[in-house]
DRENTORKOL-3810 file (N, C-alpha, C; in nm, 4 decimals):
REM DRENTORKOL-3810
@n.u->0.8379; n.v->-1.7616; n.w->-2.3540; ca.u->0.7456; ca.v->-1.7191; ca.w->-2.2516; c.u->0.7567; c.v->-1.8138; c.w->-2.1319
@n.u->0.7523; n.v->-1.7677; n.w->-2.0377; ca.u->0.7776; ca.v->-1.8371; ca.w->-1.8770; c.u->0.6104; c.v->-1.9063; c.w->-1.8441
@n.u->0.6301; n.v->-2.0331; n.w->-1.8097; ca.u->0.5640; ca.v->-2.1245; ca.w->-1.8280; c.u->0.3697; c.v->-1.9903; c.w->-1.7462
@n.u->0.4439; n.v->-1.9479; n.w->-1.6420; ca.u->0.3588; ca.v->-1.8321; ca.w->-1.5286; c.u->0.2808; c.v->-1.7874; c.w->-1.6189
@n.u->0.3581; n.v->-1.6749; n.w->-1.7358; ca.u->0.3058; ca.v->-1.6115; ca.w->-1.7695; c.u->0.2029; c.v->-1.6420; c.w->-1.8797
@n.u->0.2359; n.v->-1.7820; n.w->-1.9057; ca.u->0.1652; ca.v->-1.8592; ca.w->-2.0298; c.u->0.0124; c.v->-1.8709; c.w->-1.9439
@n.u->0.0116; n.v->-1.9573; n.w->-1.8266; ca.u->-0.1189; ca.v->-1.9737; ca.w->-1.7497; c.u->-0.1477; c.v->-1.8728; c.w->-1.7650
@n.u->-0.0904; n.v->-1.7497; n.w->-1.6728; ca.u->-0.1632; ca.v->-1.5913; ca.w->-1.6452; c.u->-0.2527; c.v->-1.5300; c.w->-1.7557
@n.u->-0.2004; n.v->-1.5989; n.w->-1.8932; ca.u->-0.2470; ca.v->-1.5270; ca.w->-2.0359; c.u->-0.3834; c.v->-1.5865; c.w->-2.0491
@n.u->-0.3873; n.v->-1.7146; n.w->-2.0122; ca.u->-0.4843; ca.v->-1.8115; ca.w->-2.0642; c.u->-0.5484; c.v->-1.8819; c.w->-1.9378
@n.u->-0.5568; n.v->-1.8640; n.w->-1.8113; ca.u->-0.6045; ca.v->-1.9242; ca.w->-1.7189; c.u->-0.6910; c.v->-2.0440; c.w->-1.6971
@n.u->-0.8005; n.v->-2.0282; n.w->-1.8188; ca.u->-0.9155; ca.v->-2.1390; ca.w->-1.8687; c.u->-0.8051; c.v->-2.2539; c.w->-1.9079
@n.u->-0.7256; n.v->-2.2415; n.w->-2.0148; ca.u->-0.6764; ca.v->-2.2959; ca.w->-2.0729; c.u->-0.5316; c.v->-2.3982; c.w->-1.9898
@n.u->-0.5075; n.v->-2.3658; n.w->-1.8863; ca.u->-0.3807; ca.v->-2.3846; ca.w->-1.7982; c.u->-0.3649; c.v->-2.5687; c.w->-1.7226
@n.u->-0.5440; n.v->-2.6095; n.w->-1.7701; ca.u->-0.5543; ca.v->-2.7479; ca.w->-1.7402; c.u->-0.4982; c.v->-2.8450; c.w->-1.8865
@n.u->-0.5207; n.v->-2.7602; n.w->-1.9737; ca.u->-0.4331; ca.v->-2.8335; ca.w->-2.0968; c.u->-0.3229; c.v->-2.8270; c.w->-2.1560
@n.u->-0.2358; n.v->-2.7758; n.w->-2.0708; ca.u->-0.1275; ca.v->-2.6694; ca.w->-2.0971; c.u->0.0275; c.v->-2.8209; c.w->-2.1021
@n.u->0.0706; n.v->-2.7929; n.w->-2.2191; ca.u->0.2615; ca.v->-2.9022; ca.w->-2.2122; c.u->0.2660; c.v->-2.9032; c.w->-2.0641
@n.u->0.2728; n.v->-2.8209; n.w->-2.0064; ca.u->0.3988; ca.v->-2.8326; ca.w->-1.8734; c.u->0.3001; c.v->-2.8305; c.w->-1.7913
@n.u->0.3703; n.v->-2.9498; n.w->-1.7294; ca.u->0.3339; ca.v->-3.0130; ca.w->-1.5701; c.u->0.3556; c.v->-2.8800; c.w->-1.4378
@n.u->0.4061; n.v->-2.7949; n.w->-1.4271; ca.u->0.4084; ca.v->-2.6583; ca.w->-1.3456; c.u->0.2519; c.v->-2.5971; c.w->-1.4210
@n.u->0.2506; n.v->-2.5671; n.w->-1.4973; ca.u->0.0914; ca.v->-2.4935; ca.w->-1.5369; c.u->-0.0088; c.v->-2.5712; c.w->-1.4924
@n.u->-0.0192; n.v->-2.6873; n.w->-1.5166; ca.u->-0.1356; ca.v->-2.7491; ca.w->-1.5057; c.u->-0.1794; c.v->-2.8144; c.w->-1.3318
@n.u->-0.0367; n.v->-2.7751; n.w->-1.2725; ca.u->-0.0674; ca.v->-2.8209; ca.w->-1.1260; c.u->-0.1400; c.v->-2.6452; c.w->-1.0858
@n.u->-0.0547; n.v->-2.5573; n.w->-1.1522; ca.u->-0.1117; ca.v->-2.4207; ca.w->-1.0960; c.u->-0.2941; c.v->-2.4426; c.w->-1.1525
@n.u->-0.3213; n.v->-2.4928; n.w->-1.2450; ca.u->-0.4626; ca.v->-2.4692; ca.w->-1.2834; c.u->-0.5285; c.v->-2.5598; c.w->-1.1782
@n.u->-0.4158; n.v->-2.6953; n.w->-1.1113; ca.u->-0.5168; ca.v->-2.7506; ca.w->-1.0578; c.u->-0.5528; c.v->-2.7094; c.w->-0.9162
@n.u->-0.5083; n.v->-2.5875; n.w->-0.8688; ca.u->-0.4777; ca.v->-2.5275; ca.w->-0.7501; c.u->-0.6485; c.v->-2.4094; c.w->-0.7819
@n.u->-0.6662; n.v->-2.3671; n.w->-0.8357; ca.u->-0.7482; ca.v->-2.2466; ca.w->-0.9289; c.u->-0.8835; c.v->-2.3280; c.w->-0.8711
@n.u->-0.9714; n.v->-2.1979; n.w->-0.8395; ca.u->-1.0921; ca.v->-2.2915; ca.w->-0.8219; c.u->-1.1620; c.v->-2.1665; c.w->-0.8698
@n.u->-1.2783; n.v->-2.1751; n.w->-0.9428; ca.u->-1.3513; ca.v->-2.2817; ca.w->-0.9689; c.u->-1.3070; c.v->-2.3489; c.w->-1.0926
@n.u->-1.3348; n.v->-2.4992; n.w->-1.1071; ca.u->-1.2520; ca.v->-2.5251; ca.w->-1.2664; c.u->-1.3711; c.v->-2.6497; c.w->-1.2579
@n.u->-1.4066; n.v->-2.6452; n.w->-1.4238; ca.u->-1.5278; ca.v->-2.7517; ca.w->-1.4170; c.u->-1.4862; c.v->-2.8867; c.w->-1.4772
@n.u->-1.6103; n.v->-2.9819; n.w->-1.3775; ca.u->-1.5617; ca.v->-3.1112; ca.w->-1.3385; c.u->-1.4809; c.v->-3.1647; c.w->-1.4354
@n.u->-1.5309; n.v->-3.1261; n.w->-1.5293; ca.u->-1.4398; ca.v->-3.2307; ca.w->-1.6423; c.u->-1.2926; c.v->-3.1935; c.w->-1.6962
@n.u->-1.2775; n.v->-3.0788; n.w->-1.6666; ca.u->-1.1143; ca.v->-3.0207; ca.w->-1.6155; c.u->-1.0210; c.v->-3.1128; c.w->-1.4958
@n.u->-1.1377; n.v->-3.1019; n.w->-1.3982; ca.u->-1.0709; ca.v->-3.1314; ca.w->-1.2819; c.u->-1.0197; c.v->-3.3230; c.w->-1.3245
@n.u->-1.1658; n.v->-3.3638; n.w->-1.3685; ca.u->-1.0964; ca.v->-3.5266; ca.w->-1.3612; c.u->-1.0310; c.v->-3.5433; c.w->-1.4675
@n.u->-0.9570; n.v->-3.4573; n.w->-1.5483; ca.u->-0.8860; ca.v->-3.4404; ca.w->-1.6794; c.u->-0.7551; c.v->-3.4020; c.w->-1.5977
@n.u->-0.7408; n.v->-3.3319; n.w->-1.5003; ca.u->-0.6252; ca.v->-3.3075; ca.w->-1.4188; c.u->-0.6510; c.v->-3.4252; c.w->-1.2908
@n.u->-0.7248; n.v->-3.5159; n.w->-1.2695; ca.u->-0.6695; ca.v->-3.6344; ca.w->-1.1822; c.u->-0.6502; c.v->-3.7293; c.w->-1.2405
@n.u->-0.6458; n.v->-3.7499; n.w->-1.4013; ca.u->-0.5783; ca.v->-3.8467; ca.w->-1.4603; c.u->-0.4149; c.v->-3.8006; c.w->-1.5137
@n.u->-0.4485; n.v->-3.7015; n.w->-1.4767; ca.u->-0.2657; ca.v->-3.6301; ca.w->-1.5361; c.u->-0.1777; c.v->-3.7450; c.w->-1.4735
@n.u->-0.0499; n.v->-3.7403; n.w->-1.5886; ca.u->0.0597; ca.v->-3.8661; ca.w->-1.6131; c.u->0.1379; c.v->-3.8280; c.w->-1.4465
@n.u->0.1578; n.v->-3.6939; n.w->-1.4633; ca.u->0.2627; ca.v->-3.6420; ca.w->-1.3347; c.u->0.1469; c.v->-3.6042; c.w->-1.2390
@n.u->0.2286; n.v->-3.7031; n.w->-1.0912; ca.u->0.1942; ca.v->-3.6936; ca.w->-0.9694; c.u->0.1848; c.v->-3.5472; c.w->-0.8842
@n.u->0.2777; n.v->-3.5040; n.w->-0.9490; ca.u->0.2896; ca.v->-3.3622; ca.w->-0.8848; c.u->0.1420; c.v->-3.3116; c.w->-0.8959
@n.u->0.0615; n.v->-3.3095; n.w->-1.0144; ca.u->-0.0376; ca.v->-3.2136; ca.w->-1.0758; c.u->-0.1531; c.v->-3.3015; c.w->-0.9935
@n.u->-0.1737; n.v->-3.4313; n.w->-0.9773; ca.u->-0.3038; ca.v->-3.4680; ca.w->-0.8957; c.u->-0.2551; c.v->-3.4550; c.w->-0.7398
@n.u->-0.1272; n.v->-3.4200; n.w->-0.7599; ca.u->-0.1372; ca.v->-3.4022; ca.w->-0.5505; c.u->-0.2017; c.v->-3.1906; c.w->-0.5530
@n.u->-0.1620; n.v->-3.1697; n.w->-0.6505; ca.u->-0.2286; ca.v->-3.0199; ca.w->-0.6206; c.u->-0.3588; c.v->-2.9957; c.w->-0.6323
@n.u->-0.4127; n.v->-3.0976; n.w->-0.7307; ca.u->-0.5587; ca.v->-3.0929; ca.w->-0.7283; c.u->-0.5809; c.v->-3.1813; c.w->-0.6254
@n.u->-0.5354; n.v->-3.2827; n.w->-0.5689; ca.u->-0.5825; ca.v->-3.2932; ca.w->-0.4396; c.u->-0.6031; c.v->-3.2417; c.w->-0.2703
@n.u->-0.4987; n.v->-3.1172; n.w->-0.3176; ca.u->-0.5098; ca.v->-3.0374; ca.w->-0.2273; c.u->-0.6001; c.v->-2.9362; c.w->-0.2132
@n.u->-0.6818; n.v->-2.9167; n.w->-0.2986; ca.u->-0.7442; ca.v->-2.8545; ca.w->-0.3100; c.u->-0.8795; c.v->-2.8673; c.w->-0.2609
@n.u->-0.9290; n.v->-2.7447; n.w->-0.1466; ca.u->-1.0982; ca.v->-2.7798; ca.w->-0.0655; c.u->-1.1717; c.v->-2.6688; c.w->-0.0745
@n.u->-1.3026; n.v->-2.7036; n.w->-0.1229; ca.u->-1.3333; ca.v->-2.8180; ca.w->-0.1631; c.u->-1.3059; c.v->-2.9105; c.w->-0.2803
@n.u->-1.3225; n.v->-3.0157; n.w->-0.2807; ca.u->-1.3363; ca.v->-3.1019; ca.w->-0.4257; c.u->-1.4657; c.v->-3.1558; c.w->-0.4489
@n.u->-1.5231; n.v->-3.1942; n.w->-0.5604; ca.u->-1.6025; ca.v->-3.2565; ca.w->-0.5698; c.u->-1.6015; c.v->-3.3870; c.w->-0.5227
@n.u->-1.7253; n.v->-3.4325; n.w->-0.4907; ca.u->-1.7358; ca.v->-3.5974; ca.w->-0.4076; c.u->-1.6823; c.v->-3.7021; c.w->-0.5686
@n.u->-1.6693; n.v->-3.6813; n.w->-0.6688; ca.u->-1.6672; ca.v->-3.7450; ca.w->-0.7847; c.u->-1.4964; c.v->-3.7627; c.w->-0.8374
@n.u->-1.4146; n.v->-3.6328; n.w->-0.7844; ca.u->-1.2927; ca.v->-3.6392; ca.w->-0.7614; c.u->-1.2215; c.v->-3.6551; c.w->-0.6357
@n.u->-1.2615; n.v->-3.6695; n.w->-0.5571; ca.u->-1.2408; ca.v->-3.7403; ca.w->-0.4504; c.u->-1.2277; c.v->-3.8689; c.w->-0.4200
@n.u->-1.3460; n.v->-3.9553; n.w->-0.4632; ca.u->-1.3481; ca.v->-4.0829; ca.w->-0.5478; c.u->-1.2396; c.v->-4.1189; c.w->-0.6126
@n.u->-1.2006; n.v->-4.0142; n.w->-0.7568; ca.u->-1.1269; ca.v->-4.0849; ca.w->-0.8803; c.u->-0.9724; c.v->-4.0649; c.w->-0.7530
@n.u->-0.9761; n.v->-3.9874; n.w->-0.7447; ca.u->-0.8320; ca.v->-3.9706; ca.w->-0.6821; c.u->-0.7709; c.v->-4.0481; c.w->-0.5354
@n.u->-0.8893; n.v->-4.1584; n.w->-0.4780; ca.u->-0.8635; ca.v->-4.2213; ca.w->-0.4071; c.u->-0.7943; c.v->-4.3499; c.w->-0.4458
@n.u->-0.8494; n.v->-4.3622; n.w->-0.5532; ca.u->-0.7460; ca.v->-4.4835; ca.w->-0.6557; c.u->-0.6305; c.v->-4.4614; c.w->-0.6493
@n.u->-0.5519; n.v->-4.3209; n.w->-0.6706; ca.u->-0.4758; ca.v->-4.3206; ca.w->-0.6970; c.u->-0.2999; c.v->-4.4014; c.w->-0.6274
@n.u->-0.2321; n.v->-4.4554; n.w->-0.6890; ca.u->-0.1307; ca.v->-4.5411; ca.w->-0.7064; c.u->-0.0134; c.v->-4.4573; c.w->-0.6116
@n.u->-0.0109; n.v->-4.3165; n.w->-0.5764; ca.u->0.1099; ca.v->-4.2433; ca.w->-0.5414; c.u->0.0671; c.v->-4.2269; c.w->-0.4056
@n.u->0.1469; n.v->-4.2660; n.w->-0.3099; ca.u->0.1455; ca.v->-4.2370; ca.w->-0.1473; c.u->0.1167; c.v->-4.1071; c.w->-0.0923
@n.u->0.1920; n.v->-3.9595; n.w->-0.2069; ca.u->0.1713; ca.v->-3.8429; ca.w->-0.1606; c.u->0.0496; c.v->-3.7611; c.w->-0.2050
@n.u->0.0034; n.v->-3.8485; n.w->-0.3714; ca.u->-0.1308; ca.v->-3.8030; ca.w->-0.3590; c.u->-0.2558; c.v->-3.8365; c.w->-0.2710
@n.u->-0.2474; n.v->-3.9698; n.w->-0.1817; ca.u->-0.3494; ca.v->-3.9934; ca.w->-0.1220; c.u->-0.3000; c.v->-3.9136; c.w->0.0149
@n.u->-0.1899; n.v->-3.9002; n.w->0.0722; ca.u->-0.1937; ca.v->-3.8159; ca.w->0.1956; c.u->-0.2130; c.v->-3.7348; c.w->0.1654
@n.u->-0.1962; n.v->-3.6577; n.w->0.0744; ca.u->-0.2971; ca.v->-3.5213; ca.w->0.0313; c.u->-0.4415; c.v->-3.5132; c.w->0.0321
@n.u->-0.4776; n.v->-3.6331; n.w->-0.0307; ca.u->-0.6534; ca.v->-3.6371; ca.w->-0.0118; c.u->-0.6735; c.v->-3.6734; c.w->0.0987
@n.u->-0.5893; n.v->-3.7483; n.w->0.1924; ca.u->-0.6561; ca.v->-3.8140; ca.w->0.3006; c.u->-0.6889; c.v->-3.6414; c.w->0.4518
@n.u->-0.5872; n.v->-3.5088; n.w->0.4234; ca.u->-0.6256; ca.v->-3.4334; ca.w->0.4725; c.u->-0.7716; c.v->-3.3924; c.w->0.4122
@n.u->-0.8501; n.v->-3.4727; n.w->0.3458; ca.u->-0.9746; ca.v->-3.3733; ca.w->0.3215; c.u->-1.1020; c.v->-3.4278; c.w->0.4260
@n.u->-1.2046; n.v->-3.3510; n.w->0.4553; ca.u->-1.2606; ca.v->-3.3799; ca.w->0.5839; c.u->-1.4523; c.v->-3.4686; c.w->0.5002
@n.u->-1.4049; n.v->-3.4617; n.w->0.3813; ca.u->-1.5433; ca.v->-3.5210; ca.w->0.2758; c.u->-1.5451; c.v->-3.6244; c.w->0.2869
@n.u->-1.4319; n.v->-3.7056; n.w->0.2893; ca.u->-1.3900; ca.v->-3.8511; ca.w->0.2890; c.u->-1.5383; c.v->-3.9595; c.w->0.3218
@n.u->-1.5622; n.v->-4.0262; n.w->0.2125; ca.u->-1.6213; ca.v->-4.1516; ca.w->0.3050; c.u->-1.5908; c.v->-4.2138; c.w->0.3888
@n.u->-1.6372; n.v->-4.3669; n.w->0.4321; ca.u->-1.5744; ca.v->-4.4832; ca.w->0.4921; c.u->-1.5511; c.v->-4.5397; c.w->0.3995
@n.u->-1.6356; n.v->-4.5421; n.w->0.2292; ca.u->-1.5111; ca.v->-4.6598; ca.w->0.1973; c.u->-1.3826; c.v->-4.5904; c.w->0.1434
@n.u->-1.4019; n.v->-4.4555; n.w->0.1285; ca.u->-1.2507; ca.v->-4.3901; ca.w->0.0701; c.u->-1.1612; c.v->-4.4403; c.w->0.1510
@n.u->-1.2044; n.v->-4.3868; n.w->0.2961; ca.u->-1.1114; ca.v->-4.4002; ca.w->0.3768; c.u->-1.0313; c.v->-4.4922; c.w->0.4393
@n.u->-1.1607; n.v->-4.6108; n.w->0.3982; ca.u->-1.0869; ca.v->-4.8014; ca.w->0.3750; c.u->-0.9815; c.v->-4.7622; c.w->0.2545
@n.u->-1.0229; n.v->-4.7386; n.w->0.1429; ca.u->-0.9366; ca.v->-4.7340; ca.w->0.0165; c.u->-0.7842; c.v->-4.6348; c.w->0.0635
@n.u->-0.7975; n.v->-4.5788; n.w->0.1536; ca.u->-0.7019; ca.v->-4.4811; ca.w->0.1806; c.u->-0.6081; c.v->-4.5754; c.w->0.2364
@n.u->-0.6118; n.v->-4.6240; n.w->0.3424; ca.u->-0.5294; ca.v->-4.7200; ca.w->0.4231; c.u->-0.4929; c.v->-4.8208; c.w->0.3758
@n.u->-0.5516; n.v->-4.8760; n.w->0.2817; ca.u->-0.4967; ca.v->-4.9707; ca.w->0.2134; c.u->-0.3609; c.v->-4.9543; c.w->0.1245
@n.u->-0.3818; n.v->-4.8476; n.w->0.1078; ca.u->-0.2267; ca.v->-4.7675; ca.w->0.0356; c.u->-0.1505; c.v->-4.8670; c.w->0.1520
@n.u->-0.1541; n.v->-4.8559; n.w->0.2565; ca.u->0.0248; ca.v->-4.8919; ca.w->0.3639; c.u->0.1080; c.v->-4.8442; c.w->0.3299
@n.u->0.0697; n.v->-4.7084; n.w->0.3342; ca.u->0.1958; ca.v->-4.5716; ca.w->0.3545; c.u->0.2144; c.v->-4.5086; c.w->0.4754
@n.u->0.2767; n.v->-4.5162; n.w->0.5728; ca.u->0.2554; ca.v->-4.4353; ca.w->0.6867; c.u->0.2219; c.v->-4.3135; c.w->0.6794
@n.u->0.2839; n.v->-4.2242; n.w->0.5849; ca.u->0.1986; ca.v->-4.1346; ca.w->0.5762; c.u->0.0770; c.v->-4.0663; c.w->0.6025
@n.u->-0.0068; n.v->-4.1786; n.w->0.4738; ca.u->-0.1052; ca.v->-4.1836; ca.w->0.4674; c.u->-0.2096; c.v->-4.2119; c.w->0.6330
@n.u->-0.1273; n.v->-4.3738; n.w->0.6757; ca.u->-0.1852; ca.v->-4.3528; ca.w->0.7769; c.u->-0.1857; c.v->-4.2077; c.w->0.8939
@n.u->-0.0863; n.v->-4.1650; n.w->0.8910; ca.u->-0.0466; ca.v->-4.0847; ca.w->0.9803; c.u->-0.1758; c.v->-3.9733; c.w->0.9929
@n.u->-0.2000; n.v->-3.9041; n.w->0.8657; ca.u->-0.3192; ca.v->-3.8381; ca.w->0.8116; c.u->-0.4294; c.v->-3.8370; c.w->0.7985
@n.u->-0.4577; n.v->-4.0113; n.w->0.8512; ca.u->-0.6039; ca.v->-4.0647; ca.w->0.8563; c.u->-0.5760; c.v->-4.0769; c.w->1.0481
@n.u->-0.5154; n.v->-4.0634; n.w->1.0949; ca.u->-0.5033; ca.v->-4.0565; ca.w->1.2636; c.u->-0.5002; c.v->-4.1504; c.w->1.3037
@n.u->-0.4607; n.v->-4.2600; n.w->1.2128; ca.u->-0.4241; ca.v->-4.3979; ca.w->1.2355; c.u->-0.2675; c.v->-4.3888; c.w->1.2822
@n.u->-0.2183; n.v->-4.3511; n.w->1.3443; ca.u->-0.0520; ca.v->-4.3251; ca.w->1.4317; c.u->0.0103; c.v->-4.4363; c.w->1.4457
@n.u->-0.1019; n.v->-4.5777; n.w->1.5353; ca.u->-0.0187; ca.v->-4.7020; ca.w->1.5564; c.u->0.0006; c.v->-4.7585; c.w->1.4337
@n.u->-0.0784; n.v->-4.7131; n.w->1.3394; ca.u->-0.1139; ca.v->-4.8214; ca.w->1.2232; c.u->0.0509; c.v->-4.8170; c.w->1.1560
@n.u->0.0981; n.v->-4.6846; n.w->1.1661; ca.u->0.1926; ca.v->-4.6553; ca.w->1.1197; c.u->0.3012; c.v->-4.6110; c.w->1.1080
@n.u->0.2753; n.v->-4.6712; n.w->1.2788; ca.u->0.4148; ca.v->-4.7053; ca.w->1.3679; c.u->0.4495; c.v->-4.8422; c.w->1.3318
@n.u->0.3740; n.v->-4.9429; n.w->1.3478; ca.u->0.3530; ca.v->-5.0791; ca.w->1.2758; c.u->0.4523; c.v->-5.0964; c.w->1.1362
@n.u->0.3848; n.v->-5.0253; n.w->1.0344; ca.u->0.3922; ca.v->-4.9783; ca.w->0.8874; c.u->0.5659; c.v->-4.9947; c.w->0.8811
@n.u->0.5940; n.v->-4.8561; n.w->0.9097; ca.u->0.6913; ca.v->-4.8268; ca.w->0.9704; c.u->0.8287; c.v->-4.9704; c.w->0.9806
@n.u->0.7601; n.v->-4.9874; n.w->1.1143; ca.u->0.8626; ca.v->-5.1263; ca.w->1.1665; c.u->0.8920; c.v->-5.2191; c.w->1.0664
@n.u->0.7739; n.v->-5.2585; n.w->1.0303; ca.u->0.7598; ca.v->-5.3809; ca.w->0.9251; c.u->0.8276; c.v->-5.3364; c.w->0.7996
@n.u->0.8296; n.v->-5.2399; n.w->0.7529; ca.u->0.9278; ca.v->-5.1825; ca.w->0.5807; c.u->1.0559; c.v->-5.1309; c.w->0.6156
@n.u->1.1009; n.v->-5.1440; n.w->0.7870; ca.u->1.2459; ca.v->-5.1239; ca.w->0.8072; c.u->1.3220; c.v->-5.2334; c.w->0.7459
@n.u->1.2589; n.v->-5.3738; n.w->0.7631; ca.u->1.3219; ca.v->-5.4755; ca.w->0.7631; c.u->1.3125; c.v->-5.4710; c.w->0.6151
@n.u->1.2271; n.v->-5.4541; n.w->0.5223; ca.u->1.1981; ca.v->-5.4715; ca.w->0.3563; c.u->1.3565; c.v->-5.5346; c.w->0.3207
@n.u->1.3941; n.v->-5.6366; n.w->0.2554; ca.u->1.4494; ca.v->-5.6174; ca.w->0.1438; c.u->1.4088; c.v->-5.6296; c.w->0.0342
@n.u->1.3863; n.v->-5.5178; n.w->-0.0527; ca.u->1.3696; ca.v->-5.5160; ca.w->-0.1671; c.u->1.4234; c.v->-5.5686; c.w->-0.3382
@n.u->1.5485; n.v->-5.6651; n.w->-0.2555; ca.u->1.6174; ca.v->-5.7084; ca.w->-0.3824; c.u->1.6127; c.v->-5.8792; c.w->-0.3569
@n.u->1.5072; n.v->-5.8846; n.w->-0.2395; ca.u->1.4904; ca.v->-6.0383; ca.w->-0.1967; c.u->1.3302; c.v->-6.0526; c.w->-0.2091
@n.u->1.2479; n.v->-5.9999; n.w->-0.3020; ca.u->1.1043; ca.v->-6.0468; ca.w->-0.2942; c.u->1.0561; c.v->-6.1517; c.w->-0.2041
@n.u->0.9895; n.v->-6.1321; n.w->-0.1234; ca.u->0.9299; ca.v->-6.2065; ca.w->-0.0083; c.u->0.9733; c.v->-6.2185; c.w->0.0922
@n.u->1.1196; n.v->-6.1721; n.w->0.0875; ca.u->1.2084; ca.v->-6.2193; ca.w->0.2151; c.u->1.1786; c.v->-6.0565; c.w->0.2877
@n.u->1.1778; n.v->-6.0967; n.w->0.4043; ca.u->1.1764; ca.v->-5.9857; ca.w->0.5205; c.u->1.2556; c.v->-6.0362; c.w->0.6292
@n.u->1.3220; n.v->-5.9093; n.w->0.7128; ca.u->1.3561; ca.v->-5.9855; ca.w->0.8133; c.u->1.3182; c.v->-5.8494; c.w->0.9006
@n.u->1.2850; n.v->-5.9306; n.w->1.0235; ca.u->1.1957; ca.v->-5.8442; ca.w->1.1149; c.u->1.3368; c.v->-5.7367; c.w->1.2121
@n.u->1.2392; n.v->-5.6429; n.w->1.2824; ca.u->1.3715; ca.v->-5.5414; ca.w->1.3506; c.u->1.3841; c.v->-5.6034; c.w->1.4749
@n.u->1.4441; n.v->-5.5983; n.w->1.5465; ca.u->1.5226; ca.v->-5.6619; ca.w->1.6416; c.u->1.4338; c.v->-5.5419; c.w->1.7306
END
């Protein structure tokens, strides 16, 4: 059975589902109750909390959990949501993803961002060298 037609059968059921494709489709599905939802913003794969973070509305409670989150593309996903606190939105920027900034309308922040991780070397911990 094709992962589709497995959700389509069971829709309720599509937040507990093996495969990471079902469970981003459940996290897309609204209405789905809270304890689904923060059961799909602890999901292992990023893919499935950037779809439930795309998703508006969200609750102020997953909005929260998912501001923690560790992945650059799930918080520029949340950071398009218009619920946002101030301290999410501190917690948002602190990522230093341009992205992210980009999405919070922080532009210089991450023009900055940007400049500064051109130079990264990553196989020299601490060492940077700035762009010319």
């Amino acid at each position: 059975m094709h992962w589709y037609d497995e959700y389509c059968s069971h829709p309720e059921q599509g937040a507990y589902s093996p495969y990471a494709p079902v469970r981003a489709l459940a996290a897309r599905t609204q209405p789905l109750p809270l304890r689904t939802q923060m059961r799909l913003a602890h999901d292992p794969i990023p893919a499935v909390r950037q779809a439930l973070a795309a998703h508006d509305p969200l609750p102020a409670a997953i909005i929260d959990e998912l501001s923690w989150d560790p992945n650059p593309r799930v918080l520029a996903t949340l950071a398009e949501h218009h619920a946002l606190t101030g301290e999410q939105h501190t917690r948002l920027l602190q990522c230093l993803d341009p992205a992210v900034c980009r999405v919070l309308g922080h532009a210089d922040m991450a023009a900055v961002l940007e400049q500064y991780t051109a130079g990264w070397q990553p196989d020299r911990p601490g060492k940077h060298r700035g762009r010319p």
